[in-house]
C-alpha positions in Angstrom: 77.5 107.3 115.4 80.2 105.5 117.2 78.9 107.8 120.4 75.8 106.0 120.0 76.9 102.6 120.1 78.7 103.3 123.1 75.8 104.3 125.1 73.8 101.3 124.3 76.7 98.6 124.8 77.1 100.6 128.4 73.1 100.3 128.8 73.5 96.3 128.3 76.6 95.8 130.8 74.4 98.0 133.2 71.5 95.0 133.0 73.6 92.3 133.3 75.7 93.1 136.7 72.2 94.1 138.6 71.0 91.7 141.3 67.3 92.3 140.6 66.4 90.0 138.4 63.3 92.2 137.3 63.4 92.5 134.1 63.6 96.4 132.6 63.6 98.1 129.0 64.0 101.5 127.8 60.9 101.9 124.5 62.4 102.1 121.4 61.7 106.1 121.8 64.4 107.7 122.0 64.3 109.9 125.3 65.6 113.6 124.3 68.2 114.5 127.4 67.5 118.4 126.7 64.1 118.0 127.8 62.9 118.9 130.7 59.7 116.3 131.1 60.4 112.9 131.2 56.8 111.2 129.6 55.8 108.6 131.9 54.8 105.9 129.4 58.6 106.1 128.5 59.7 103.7 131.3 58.1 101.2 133.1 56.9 101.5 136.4 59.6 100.0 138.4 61.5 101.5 141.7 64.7 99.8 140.4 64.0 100.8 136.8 63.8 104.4 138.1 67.3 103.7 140.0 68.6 102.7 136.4 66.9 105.2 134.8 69.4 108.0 137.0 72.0 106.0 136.5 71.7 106.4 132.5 70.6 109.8 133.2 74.2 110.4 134.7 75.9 108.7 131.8 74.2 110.4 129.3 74.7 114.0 131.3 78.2 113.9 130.9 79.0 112.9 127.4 75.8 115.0 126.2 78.2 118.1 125.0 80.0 115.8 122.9 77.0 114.3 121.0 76.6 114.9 117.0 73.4 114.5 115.5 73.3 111.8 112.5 72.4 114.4 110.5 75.7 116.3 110.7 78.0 113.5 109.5 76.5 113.7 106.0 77.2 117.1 103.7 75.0 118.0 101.3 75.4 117.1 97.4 75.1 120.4 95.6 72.8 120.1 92.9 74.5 120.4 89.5 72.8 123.2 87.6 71.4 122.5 84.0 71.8 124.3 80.7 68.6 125.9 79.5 67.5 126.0 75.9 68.0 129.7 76.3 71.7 129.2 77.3 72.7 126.7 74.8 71.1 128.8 71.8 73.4 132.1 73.1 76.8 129.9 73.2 76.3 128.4 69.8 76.0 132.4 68.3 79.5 132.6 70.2 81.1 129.7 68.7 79.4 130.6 64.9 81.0 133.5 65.8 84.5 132.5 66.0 84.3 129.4 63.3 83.2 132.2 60.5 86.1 134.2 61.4 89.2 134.1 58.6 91.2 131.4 59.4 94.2 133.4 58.0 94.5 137.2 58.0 97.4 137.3 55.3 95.4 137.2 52.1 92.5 139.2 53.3 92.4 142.5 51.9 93.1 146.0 53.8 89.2 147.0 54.0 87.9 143.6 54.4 90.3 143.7 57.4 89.0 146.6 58.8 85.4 145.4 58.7 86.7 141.9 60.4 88.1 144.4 63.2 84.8 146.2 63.4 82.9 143.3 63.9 85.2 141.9 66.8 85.0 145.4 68.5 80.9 144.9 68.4 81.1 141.7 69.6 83.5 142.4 72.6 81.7 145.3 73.6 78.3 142.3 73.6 80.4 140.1 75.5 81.4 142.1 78.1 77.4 143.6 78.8 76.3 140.1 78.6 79.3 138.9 81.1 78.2 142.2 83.3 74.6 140.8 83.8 75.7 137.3 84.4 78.0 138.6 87.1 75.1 140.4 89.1 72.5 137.8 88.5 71.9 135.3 91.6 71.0 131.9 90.0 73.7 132.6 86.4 74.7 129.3 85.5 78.8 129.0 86.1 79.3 127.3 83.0 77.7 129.9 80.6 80.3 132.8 82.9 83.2 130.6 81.9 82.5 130.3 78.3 81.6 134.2 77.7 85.2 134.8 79.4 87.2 132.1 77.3 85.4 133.8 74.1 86.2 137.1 75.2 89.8 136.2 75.6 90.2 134.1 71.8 88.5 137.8 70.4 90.5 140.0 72.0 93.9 138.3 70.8 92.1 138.0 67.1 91.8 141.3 67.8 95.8 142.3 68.3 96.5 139.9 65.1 94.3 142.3 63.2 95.9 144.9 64.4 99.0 144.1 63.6 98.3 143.1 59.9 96.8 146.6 59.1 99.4 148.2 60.5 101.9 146.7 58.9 104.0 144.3 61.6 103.5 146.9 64.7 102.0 144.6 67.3 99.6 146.9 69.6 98.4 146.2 72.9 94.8 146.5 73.8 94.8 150.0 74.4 96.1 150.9 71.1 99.4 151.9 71.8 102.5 149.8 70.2 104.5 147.2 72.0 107.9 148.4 70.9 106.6 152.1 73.1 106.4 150.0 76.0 109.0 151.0 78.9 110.1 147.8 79.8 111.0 146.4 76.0 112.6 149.8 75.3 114.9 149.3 78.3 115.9 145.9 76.8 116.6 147.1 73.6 118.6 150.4 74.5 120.7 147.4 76.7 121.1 145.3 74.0 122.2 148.1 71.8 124.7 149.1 74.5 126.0 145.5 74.8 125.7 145.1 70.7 127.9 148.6 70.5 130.6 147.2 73.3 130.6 144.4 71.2 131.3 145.6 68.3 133.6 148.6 69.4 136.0 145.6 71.1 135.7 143.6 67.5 137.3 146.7 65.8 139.7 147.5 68.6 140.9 143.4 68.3 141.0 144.2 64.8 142.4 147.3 64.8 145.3 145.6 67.2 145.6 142.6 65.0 146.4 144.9 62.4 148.7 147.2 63.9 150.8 143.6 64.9 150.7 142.8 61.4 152.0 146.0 60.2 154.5 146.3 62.4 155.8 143.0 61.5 156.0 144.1 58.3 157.6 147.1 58.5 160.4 145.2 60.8 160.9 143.1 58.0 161.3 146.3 55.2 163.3 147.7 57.6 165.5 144.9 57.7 165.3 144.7 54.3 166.1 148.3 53.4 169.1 148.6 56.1 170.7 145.2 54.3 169.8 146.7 50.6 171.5 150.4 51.8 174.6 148.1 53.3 174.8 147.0 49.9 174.4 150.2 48.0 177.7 151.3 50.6 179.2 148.6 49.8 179.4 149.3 46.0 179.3 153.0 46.3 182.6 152.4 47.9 183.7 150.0 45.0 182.9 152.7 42.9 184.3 155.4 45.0 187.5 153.7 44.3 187.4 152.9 40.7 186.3 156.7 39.8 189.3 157.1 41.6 191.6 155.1 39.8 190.1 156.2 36.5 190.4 160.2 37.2 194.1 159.6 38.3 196.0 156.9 37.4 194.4 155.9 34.3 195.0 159.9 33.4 198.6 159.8 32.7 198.1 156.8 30.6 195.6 157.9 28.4 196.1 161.4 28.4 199.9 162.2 28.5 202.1 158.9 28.1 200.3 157.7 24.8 200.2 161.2 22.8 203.7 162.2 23.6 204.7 158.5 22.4 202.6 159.0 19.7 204.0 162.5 18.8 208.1 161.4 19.7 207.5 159.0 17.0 206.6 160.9 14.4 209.6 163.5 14.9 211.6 160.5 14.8 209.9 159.2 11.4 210.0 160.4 8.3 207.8 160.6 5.4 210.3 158.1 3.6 210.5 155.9 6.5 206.8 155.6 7.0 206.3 154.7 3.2 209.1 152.4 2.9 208.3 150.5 6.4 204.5 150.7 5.6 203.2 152.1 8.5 201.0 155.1 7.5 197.6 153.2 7.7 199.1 151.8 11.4 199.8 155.0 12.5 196.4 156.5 12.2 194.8 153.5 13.8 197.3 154.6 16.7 195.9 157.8 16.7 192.4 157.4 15.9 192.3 154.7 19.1 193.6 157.2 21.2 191.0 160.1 20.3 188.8 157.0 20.8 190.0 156.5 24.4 190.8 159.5 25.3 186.8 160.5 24.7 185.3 157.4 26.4 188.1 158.6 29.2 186.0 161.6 29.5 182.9 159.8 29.4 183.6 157.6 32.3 185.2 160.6 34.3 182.1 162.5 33.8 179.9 159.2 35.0 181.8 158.3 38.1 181.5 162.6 39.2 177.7 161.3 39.7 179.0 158.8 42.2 179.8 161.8 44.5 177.3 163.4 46.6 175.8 167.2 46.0 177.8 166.9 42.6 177.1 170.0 40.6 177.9 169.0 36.4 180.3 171.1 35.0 178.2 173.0 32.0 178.5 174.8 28.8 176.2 176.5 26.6 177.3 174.8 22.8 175.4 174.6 19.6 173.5 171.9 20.4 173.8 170.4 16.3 177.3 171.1 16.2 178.0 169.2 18.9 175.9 166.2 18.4 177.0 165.9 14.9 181.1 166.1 16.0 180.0 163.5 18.6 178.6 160.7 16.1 181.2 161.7 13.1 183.6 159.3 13.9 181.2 156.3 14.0 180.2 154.6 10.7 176.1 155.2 11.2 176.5 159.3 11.1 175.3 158.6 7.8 171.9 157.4 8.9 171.3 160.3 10.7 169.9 163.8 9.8 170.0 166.5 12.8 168.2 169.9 11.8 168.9 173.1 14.0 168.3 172.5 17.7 169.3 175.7 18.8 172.2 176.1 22.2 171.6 174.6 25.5 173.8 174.6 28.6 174.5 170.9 29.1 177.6 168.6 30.2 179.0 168.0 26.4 180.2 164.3 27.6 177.0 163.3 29.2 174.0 165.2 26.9 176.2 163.7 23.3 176.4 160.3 25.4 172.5 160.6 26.2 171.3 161.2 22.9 173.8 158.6 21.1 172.0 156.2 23.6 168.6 157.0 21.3 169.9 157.2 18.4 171.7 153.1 18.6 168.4 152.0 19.9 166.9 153.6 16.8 168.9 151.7 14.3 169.4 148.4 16.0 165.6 148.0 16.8 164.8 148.6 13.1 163.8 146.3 10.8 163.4 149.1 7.7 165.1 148.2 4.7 166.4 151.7 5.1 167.3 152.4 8.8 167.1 156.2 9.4 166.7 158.5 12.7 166.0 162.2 12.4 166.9 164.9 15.4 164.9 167.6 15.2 163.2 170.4 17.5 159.5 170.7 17.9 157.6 172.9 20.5 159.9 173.1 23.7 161.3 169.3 22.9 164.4 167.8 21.1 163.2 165.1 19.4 164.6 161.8 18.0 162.8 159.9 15.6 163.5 156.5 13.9 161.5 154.5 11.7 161.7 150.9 13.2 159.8 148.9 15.3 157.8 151.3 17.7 157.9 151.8 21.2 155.0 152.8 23.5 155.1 155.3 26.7 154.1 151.8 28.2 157.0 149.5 27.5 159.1 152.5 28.0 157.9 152.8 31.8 157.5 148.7 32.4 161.7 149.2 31.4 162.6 152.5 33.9 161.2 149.8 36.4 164.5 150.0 38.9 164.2 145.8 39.8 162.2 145.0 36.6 163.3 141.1 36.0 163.6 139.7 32.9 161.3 137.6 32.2 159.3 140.9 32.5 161.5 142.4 29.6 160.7 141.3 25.7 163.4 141.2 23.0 162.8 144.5 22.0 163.2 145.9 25.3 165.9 144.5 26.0 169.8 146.4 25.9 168.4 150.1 25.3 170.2 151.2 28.2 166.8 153.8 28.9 167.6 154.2 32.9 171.2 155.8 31.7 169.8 157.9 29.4 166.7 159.1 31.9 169.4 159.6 34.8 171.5 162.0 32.8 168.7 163.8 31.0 167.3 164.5 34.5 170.5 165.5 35.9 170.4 168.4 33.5 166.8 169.2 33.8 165.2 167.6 31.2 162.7 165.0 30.9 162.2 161.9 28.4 159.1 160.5 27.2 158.2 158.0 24.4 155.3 157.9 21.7 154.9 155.1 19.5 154.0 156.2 16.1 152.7 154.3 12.8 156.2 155.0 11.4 158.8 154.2 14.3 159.3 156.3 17.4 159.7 159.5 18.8 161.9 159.8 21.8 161.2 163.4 23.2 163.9 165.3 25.6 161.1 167.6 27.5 163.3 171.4 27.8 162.3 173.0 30.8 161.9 177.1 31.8 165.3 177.1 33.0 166.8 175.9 29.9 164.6 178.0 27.1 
């Protein structure tokens, strides 16, 4: 357009610098340069008109190859297609489709699922033959295309949800097969269950580490606990290293040879008169019967601090096990409350076994509240047995008191003073074995026998 312009602005200036003031025109039609006949009626008949007329023939030679036609400036409006009645009736069934569709699939039942499904298979095979012959028909409208495709798509992922509520949670893909099968998720998971089992396995091993610290720290602190405990136990073996040793030796020649020959030099010396007249009969026997009394718990403690040593062996006799348990207990005033039947012999340590079993037979009668205190000693099956009729005492309380650091407050009245981890240690160092049963009457202590001893 502007092309045109210029040619007739370039046409006026032409008019105006000529010296002929003949007037000229060019007809208002328009003169075609292609042609090759120049129509005569077209300009006036004028010698310097046909100068012009070169002239503009020039002009118009040269920018010819860059002329547009008016035509060319405009494009054309495409025409924007309408929906038929036809068209409009078709995508309606579509979207009745869809809106009578369940809006949730959780409450449906299983065979009115599978009917849903059926009917969304039928329809998706229609949708796709109806897409087909849009596809290869010229004048299809666009917009009917893009609303088969959309409603393909919304029944195709009905379609999966189906799917996956029949089966119960597997999610399927639309050729059937299940998601979790596919290549790439199973890659994930087998790396996320590699990275969950690192995980884990470094969790235990922190643990396991954490653990073996803590233990460790405890053991240091048992093993400084045991080393100070066994300085300790040195310590007073040591203390009693030295007073067994002072009891087997020097307190020997007190008790054992200076007091009966003193004893026995005064009575050569005194006569029967003298005795009577100063009085000193009942004195005398006092004397003596203090020094049997000594001279037995002598032999007691001499026996006791032999455990002291290490690899002791007890020195052993076989004895009539009634006899001597009854000479034991004769010189104390509750022999009487005691009745031993025949127990048969027994190799024992006379000192210890008597001191063992005169252990039982005090805690009979001082935990007794009988109006008649009484303890029996008497064999039954492959056991020596002790019974009293006080109180009672159950295999229970006798373990809670064989507790080696039992405090205590952990200790009732009863329990308290029976002297039970003596007894045990010397029944054991013979062989034997002591247990408790608390009947309705009292107690029975039991000395277990064993083989070597029937």
């Amino acid at each position: 357009m502007k092309k045109v312009l210029f040619v007739t602005f370039l046409l006026i200036g032409l008019s105006s610098f000529s010296q002929d003031t003949t007037d000229f025109s060019i007809k208002p039609n328009w003169v075609n340069p292609d042609a090759e006949i120049v129509q005569k009626d077209s300009i006036v008949p004028n010698q310097m008109v046909l100068e012009s007329n070169s002239i503009i023939g020039d002009i118009i030679e040269k920018i010819k190859p860059n002329w547009i036609a008016p035509d060319k400036f405009f494009e054309p409006v495409e025409k924007k297609e309408e929906l038929t009645e036809e068209d409009i009736k078709v995508l309606q069934q579509d979207v009745k489709f869809l809106s009578d569709l369940p809006q949730s699939y959780a409450s449906v039942p299983k065979e009115d699922l599978k009917n849903v499904l059926v009917k969304i298979d039928n329809k998706i095979t229609e949708l796709r033959a109806e897409l087909d012959a849009l596809l290869k028909a010229r004048n299809a409208n666009q917009e009917v295309i893009k609303s088969k495709k959309n409603t393909l798509t919304v029944l195709e992922k009905e379609k999966n949800i189906v799917n996956l509520t029949l089966s119960g949670g597997e999610l399927k893909d639309e050729n059937g097969n299940l998601v979790s099968q596919n290549g790439v998720l199973k890659i994930e998971q087998d790396k996320l269950k590699r990275y969950l089992y690192i995980a884990l396995s470094g969790i235990a091993l922190l643990g396991l580490a954490v653990a073996v610290i803590i233990q460790r720290r405890r053991i240091q602190v048992q093993d400084v606990e045991i080393e100070d405990q066994l300085n300790e136990i040195n310590k007073k073996n040591s203390y009693l290293e030295h007073a067994a040793r002072i009891i087997r030796h020097d307190m020997h020649s007190g008790i054992n040879t200076y007091m009966p020959r003193g004893i026995s030099s005064l009575e050569k010396r005194l006569t029967i008169e003298d005795i009577q007249r100063l009085k000193i009969e009942g004195s005398l026997k006092m004397v003596k019967e203090g020094l049997n009394h000594t001279q037995r718990v002598y032999k007691s403690v001499y026996e006791f601090t032999n455990l002291v040593k290490q690899n002791v062996v007890l020195n052993k006799s076989t004895v009539n096990v009634k006899e001597l348990v009854s000479k034991y207990i004769a010189p104390n005033s509750y022999s009487s409350q005691v009745s031993i039947s025949e127990l048969g012999e027994l190799e024992v340590n006379e000192i210890l076994f008597c001191n063992a079993v005169e252990n039982l037979i005090k805690n009979g009668l001082t935990y007794n509240d009988s109006s008649e205190k009484m303890v029996k000693i008497y064999l039954e099956e492959e056991s020596i047995v002790v019974e009293d009729n006080g109180r009672g005492f159950s295999q229970k309380q006798f373990e809670k008191q064989l507790k080696k650091y039992a405090s205590k407050k952990d200790v009732s009245e009863d329990e308290k003073g029976l002297g039970l981890n003596i007894c045990v240690a010397i029944l054991e160092e013979h062989g034997f074995k002591l247990t408790c049963e608390k009947i309705d009457t009292g107690t029975k202590m039991k000395i277990k026998i064993k083989e070597k001893n029937d």
